[in-house]
C-alpha positions in Angstrom: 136.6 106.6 104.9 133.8 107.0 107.2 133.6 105.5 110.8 129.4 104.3 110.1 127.5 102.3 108.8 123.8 103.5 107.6 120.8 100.6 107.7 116.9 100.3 108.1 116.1 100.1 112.0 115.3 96.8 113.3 112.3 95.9 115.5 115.0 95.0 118.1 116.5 98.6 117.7 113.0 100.6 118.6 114.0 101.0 122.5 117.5 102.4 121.8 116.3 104.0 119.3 113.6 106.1 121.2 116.1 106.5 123.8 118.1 108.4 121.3 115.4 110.6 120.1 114.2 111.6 124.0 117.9 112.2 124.6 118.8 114.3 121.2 115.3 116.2 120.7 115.0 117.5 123.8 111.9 115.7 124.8 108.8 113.0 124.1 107.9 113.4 120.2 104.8 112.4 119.8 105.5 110.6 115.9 108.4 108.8 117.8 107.6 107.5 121.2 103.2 107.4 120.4 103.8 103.5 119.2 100.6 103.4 117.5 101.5 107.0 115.5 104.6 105.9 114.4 103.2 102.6 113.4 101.2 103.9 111.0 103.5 106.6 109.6 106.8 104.3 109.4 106.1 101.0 109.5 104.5 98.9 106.0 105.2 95.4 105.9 108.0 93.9 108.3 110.4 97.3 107.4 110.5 100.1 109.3 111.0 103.2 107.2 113.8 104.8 109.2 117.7 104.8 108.9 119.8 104.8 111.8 123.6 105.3 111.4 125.7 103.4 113.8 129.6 104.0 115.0 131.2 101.2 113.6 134.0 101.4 116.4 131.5 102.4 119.3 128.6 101.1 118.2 126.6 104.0 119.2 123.9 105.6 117.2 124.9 109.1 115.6 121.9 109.6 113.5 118.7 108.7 112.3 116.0 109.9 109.7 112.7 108.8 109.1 111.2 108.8 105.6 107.1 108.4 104.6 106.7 107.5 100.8 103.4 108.8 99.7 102.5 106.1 97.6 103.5 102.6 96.2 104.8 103.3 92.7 108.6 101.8 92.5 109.7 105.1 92.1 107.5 107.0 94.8 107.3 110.5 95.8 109.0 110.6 99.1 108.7 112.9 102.2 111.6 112.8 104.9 109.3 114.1 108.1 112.1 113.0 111.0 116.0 114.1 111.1 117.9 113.6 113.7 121.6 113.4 114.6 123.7 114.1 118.1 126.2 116.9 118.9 129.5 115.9 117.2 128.0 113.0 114.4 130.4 113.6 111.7 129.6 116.9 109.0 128.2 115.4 106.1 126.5 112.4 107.7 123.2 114.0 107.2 123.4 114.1 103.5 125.2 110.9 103.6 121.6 109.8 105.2 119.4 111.3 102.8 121.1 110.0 99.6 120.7 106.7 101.2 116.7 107.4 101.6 116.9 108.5 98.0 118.9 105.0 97.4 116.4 102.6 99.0 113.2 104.1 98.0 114.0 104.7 94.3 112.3 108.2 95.1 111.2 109.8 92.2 111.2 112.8 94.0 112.1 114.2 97.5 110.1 116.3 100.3 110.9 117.4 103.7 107.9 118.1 106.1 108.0 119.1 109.7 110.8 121.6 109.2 112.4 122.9 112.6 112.1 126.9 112.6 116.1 127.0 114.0 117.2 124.6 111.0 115.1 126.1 107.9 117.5 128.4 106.1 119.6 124.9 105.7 116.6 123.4 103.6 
């Protein structure tokens, strides 16, 4: 039984949210904290195209992963571009993450963009 819960971030999350990036990333990324950037990559509608998983007994955010569907079929071609989880988020929560992406979206297929050079043999 896992100890999280994975949803969509909320508008109301955004400032913990970018809090978390700063903190886990090592600094300012521009797709994150450039409001108008990410905007236009992750938001359509009133849903933000990010997942954020959330100790249920803490509350704290362990993870979150950000997801840009490359068209508006119901079953679109999806690219994840944004992965993201703290030292000591539980093993598998990252896949646990993406198989929710692949959940919400319907994809029909399933990208990754922006790979990190110390994280590529993984993908």
């Amino acid at each position: 039984m896992s100890n999280y819960e994975i949803s969509r971030l909320t508008e109301q999350e955004l400032d913990e949210f970018r809090e978390f990036c700063e903190l886990h990333w090592g600094d300012r990324h521009p797709l994150i904290h450039n409001d108008e950037v990410f905007r236009y990559y992750y938001c359509r509608g009133d849903k933000i195209n990010f997942l954020r998983a959330r100790d249920t007994e803490t509350g704290e955010l362990l993870s979150v992963i950000g997801f840009i569907p490359s068209n508006g079929l119901a079953s679109p071609d999806v690219w994840i571009s944004y992965v993201l989880s703290k030292k000591g988020a539980p093993l598998n929560l990252g896949f646990h993450m993406v198989e929710k992406v692949c959940e919400i979206t319907n994809c029909r297929a399933l990208g990754v963009n922006n790979v990190r050079k110390k994280v590529r043999g993984l993908y």
